[in-house]
C-alpha positions as semicolon CSV with decimal commas, in nm:
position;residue;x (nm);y (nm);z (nm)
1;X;3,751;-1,756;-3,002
2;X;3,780;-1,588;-2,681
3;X;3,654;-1,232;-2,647
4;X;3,802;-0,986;-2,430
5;X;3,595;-0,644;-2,334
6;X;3,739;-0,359;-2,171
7;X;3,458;-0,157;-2,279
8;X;3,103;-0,189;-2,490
9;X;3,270;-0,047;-2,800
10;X;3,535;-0,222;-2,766
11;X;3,681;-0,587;-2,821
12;X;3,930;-0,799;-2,869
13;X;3,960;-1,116;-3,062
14;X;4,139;-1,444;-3,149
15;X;4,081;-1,504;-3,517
16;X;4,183;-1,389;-3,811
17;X;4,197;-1,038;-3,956
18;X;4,014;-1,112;-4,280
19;X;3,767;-1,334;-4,123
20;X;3,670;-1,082;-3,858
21;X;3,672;-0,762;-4,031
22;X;3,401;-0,916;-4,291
23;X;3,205;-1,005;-3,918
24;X;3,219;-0,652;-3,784
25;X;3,077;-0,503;-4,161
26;X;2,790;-0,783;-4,165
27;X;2,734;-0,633;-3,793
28;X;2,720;-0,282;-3,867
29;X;2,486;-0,338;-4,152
30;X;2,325;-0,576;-3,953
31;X;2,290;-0,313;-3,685
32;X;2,127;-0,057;-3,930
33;X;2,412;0,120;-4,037
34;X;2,560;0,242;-4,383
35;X;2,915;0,179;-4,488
36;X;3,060;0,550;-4,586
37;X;3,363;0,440;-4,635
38;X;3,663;0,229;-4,536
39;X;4,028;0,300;-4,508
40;X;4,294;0,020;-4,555
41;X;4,551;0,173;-4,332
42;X;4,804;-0,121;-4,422
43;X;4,793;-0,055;-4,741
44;X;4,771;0,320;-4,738
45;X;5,129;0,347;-4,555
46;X;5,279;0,108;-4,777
47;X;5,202;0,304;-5,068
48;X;5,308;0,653;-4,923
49;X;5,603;0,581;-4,663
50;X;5,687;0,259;-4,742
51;X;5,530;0,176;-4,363
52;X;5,463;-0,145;-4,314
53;X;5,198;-0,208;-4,000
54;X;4,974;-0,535;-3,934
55;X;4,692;-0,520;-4,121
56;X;4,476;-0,179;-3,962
57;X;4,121;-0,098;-4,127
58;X;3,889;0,210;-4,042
59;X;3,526;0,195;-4,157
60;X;3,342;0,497;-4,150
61;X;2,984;0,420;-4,085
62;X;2,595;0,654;-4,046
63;X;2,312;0,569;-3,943
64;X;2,017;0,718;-4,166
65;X;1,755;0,762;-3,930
66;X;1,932;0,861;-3,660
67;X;2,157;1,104;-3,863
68;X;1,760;1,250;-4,018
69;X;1,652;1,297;-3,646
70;X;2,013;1,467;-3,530
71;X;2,008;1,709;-3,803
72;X;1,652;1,836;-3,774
73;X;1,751;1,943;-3,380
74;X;2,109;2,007;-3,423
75;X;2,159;2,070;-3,785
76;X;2,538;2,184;-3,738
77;X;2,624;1,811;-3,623
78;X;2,611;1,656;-3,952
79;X;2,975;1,601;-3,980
80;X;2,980;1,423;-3,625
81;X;2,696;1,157;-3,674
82;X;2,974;0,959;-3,913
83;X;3,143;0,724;-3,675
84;X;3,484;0,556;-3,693
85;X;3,529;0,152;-3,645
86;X;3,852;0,041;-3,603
87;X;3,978;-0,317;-3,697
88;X;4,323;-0,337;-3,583
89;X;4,538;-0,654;-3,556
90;X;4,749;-0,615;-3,256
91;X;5,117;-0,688;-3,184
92;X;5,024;-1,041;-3,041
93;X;4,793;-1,134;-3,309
94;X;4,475;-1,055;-3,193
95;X;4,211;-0,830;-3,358
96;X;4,088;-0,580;-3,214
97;X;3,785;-0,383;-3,258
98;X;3,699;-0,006;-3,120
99;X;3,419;0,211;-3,215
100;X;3,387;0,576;-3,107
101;X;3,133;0,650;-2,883
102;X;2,879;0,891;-3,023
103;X;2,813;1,025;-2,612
104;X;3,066;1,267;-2,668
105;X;2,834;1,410;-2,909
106;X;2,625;1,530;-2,593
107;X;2,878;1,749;-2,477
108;X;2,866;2,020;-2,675
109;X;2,481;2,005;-2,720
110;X;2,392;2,114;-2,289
111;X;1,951;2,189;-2,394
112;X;1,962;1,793;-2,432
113;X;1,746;1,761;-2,765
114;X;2,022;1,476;-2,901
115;X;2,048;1,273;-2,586
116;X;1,754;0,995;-2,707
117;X;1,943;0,991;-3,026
118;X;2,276;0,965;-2,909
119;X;2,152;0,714;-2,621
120;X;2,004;0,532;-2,958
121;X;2,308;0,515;-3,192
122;X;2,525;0,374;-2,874
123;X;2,256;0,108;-2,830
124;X;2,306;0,002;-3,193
125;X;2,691;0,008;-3,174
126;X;2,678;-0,206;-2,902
127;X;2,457;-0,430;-3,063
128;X;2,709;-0,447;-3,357
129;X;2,996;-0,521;-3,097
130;X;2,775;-0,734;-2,914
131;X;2,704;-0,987;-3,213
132;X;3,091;-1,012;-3,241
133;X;3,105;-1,224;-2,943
134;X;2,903;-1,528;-3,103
């Protein structure tokens, strides 16, 4: 297993789908995270177009705390604190892994009350994506 990084939320594997997408959920947890829910793209396509993809996960994940502190500063950002994790296998056979990065959040939010939060929650995605490289 070689990983490749273009990015901290970002990385690319050589293993299998299965194996790896059980990895990244035992690293998000391990990370602090909650699971809010996951969507089997492959699967999801097949049943409503007949699409047939490599296998393609999204996990939707929070983090408690964090999302407590957000919301007592910035109460209309609840709906952003849930962040998308892709698992994707790629055309060559590879698995790739890409979380969103939660800076963005910042941009809308200029008096700067989130930024230890946000600087926080992409501390703990890295350490999820970080963990992958063992």
């Amino acid at each position: 297993m070689t990983p490749t990084v273009s990015s901290r939320l970002h990385l690319r594997l050589q293993e299998a789908f299965d194996e790896t997408y059980k990895r990244v959920l035992t690293a998000l947890k391990a990370a602090g995270f909650d699971i809010v829910s996951e969507v089997d793209l492959q699967d999801a396509l097949a049943r409503r177009v007949d699409g047939r993809i490599k296998p393609n996960k999204v996990i939707f994940v929070f983090h408690a705390e964090l999302t407590h502190r957000a919301l007592t500063v910035a109460p209309e950002i609840g709906f952003r604190m849930v962040h998308p994790v892709a698992v994707t296998q790629t055309l060559d056979d590879q698995v790739e892994i890409n979380a969103a990065d939660p800076m963005g959040l910042l941009r809308d939010q200029p008096e700067g009350y989130l930024r230890p939060i946000v600087e926080e929650l992409r501390a703990r995605l890295d350490q999820a994506v970080e963990a992958l490289k063992a």
